[in-house]
C-alpha positions as CSV (number, residue, x, y, z in Angstrom):
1,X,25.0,165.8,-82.9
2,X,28.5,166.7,-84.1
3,X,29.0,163.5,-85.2
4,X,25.7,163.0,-87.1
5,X,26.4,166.6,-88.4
6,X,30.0,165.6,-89.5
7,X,28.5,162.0,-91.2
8,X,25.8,164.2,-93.4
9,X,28.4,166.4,-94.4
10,X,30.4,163.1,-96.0
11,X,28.0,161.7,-97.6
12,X,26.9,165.2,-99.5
13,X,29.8,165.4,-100.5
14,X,30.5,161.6,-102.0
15,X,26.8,162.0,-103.3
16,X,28.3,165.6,-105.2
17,X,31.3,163.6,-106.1
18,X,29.0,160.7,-107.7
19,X,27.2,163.1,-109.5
20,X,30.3,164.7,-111.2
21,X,31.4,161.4,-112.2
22,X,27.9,160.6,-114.3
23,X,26.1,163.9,-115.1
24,X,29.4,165.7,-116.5
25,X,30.3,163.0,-119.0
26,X,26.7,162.5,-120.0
27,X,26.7,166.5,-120.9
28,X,29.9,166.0,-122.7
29,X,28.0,163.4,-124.6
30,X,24.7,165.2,-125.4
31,X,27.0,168.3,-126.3
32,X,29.6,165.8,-129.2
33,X,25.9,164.5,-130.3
34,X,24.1,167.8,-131.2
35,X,27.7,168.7,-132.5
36,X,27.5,165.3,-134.4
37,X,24.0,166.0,-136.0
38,X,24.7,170.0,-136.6
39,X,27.6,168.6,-138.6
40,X,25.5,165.9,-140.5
41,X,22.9,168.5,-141.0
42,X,25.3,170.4,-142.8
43,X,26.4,168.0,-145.1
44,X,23.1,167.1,-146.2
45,X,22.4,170.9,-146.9
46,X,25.7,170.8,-149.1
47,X,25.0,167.4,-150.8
48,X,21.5,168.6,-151.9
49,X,22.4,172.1,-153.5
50,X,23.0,172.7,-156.9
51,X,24.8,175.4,-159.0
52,X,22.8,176.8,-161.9
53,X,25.4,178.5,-163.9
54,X,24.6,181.4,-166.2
55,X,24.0,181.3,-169.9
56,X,26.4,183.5,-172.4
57,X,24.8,182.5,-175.7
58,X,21.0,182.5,-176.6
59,X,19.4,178.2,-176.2
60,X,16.8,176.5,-178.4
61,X,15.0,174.0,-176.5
62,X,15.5,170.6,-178.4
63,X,15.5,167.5,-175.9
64,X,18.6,166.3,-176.6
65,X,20.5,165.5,-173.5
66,X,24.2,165.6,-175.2
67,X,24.0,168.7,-176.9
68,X,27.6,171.2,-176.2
69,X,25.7,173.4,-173.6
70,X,24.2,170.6,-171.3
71,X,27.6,168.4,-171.7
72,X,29.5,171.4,-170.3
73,X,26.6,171.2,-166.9
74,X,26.7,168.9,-164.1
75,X,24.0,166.4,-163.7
76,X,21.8,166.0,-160.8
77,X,20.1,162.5,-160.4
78,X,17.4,161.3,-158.4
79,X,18.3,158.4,-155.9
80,X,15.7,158.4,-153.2
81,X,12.4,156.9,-153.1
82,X,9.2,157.5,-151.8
83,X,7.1,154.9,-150.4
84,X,8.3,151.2,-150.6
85,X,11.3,150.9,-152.6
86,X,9.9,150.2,-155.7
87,X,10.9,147.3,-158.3
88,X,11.6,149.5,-160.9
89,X,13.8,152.3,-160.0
90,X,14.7,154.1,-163.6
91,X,17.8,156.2,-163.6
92,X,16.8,159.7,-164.0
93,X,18.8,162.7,-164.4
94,X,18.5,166.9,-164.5
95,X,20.3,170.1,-165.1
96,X,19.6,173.3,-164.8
97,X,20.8,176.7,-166.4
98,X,19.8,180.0,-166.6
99,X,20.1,183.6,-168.5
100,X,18.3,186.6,-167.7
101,X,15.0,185.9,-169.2
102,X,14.6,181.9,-168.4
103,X,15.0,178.8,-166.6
104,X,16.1,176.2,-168.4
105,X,15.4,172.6,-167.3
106,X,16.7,169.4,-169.4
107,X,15.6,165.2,-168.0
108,X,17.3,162.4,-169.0
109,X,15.1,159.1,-168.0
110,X,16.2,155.6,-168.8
111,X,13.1,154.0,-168.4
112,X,11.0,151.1,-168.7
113,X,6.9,150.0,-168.9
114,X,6.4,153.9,-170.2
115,X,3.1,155.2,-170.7
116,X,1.4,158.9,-171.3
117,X,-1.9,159.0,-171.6
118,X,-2.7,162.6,-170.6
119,X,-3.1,165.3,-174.1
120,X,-4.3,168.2,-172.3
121,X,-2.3,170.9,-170.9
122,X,-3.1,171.1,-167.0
123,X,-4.1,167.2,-167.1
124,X,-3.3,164.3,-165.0
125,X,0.4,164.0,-166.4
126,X,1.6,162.6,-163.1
127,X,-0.3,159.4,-163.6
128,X,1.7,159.2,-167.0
129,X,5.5,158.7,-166.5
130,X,6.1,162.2,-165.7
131,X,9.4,164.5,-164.6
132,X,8.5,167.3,-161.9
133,X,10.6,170.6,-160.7
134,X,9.2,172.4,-158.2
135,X,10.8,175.5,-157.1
136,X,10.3,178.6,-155.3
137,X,11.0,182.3,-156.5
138,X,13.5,183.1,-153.3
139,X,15.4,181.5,-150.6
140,X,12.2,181.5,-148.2
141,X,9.8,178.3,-148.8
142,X,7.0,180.4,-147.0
143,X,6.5,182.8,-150.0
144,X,5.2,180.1,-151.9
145,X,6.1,178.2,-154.7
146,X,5.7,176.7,-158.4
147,X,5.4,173.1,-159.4
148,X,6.0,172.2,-163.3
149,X,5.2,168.6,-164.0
150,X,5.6,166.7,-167.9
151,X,5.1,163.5,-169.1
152,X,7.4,161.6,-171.3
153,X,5.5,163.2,-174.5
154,X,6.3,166.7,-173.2
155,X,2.0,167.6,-172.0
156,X,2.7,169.2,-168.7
157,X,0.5,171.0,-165.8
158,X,2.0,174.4,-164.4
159,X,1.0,175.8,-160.7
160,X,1.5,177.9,-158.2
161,X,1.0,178.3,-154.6
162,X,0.8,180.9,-152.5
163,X,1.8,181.3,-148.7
164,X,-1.9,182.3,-147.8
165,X,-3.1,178.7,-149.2
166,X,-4.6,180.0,-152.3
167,X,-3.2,177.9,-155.6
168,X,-4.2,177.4,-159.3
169,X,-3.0,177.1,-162.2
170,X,-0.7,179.5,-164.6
171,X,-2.5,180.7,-167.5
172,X,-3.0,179.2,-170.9
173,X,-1.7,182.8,-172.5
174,X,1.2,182.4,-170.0
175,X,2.2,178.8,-170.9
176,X,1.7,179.5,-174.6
177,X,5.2,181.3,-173.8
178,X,6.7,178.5,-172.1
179,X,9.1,176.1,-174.8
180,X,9.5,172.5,-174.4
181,X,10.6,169.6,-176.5
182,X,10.8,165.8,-175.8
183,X,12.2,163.0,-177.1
184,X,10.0,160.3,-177.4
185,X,8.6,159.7,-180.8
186,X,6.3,156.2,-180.1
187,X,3.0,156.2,-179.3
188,X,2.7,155.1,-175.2
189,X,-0.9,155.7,-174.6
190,X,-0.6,151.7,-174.1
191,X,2.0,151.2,-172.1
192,X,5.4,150.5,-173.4
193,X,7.4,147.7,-171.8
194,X,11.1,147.7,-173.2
195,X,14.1,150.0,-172.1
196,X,14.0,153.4,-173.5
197,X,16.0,156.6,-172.8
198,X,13.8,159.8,-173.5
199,X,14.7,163.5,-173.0
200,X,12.8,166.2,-171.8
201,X,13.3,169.6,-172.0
202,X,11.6,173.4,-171.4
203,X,12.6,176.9,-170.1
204,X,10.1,179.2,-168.3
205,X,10.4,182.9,-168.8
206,X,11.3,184.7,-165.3
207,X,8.6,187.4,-166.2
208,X,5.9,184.7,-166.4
209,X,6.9,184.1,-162.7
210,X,6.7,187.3,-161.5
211,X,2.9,187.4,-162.7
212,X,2.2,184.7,-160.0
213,X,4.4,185.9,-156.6
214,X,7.5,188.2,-156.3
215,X,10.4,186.5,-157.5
216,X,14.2,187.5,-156.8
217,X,16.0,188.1,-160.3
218,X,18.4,185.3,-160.5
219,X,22.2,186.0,-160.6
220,X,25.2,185.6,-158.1
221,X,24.6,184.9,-154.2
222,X,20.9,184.7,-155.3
223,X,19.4,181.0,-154.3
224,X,16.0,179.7,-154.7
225,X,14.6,176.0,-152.9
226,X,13.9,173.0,-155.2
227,X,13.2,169.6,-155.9
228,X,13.0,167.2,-159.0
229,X,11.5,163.9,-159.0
230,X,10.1,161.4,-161.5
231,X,6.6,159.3,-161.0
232,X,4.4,157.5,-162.6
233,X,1.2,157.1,-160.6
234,X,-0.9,154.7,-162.9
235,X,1.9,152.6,-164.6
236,X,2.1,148.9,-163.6
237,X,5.8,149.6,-162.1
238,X,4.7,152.7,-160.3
239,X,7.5,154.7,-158.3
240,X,8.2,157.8,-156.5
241,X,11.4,159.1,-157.1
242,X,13.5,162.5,-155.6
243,X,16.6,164.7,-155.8
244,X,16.8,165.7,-152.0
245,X,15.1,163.2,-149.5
246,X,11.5,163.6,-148.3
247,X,11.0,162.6,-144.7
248,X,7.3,161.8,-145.3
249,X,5.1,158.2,-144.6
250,X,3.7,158.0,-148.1
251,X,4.9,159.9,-151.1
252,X,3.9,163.6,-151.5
253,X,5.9,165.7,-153.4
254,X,4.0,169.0,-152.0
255,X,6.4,169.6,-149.5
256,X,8.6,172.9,-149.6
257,X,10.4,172.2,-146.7
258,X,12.4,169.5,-147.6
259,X,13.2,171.1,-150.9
260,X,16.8,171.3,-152.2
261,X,18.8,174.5,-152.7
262,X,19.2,176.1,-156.4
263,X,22.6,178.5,-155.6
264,X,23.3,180.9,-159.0
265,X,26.4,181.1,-160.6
């Protein structure tokens, strides 16, 4: 009995020491992986935020992508893809300023086989070759959030949703307040096939927000969540183009969570 005693007491303990030797490196392991993918998640959080820096002087809204206060912004440009990667892939460019009374938003598209056959305000722009911000008014995507969405010949749709589901569109008095200009002086209703940069730009009064959902008044250590991307649903190149990367199957742009961070200055 000793002796059987003494033999189950050896091999407990060679069975302990096996397990040592393979479970405690294998924790080490999982622990230097989450440590791994904590640290990329970080990166990508730092890659994909942007600092809007504060206006000192009053800005007319022109379209022109070189004028003294954009040259003195940083771009941000849109290098991921929805969807299959698509053949045409134009480069496509935003920045972003601000004052105490608007946003201002300026996008630089070199493009090819352009079309915009959408007129009305609220219409189908996205099927035209169209530039989209979409934005929250604070840090926290479950408040809700706005999507602004123009064509090449400056016709845009404006909404908002809310975090209870409801959604709709912002009012024609409100967007008679809204400024924008574009570029683009050729006709496009049929599509346009050569290379061609054009310029959009707008700013959106703060207070037109804050008719919609509460909104934090923008200044420093206030940050907001944010995407841009360019599409153009019903073009014969059709694309699906973002600032920060959307882990979706197909391309949807109506998803807060994987929006960007806007940091003001």
């Amino acid at each position: 009995m000793r002796k059987s005693k003494k033999y189950g007491m050896d091999f407990n303990g060679r069975f302990a020491g096996i397990l040592c030797l393979v479970v405690i490196p294998l924790m080490c392991l999982q622990c230097k992986t989450m440590s791994d993918n904590k640290a990329v998640m970080k990166n990508e959080e730092k890659q994909y935020a942007y600092l809007v820096k504060k206006l000192s002087e009053s800005h007319d809204i022109h379209a022109v992508w070189d004028k003294e206060i954009w040259n003195r912004t940083e771009p941000l440009t849109l290098d991921h893809f929805m969807g299959d990667k698509p053949s045409h892939f134009p480069e496509t460019k935003a920045k972003v300023r601000y004052d105490k009374e608007y946003i201002y938003v300026i996008f630089s598209v070199m493009d090819r086989y352009i079309k915009a056959v959408a007129k009305e305000t609220h219409g189908r722009v996205w099927e035209d070759s169209c530039v989209e911000f979409f934005f929250t008014p604070g840090p926290d995507v479950k408040r809700g959030y706005f999507n602004f969405e123009a064509n090449c010949k400056g016709v845009y749709l404006f909404q908002y949703h809310l975090d209870n589901g409801a959604k709709g569109f912002v009012s024609e008095e409100d967007c008679n307040r809204i400024n924008i200009s574009h570029s683009l002086t050729m006709n496009v209703e049929q599509e346009y096939t050569e290379p061609e940069n054009w310029i959009v730009e707008y700013s959106i009064p703060f207070s037109v927000l804050a008719k919609y959902m509460n909104v934090d008044e923008p200044g420093r250590c206030v940050s907001c969540r944010a995407n841009f991307y360019k599409c153009a649903d019903k073009a014969s190149h059709p694309h699906w183009l973002t600032w920060a990367p959307v882990d979706y199957a197909e391309p949807k742009f109506h998803l807060p969570e994987f929006f960007g961070r806007l940091n003001f200055e």
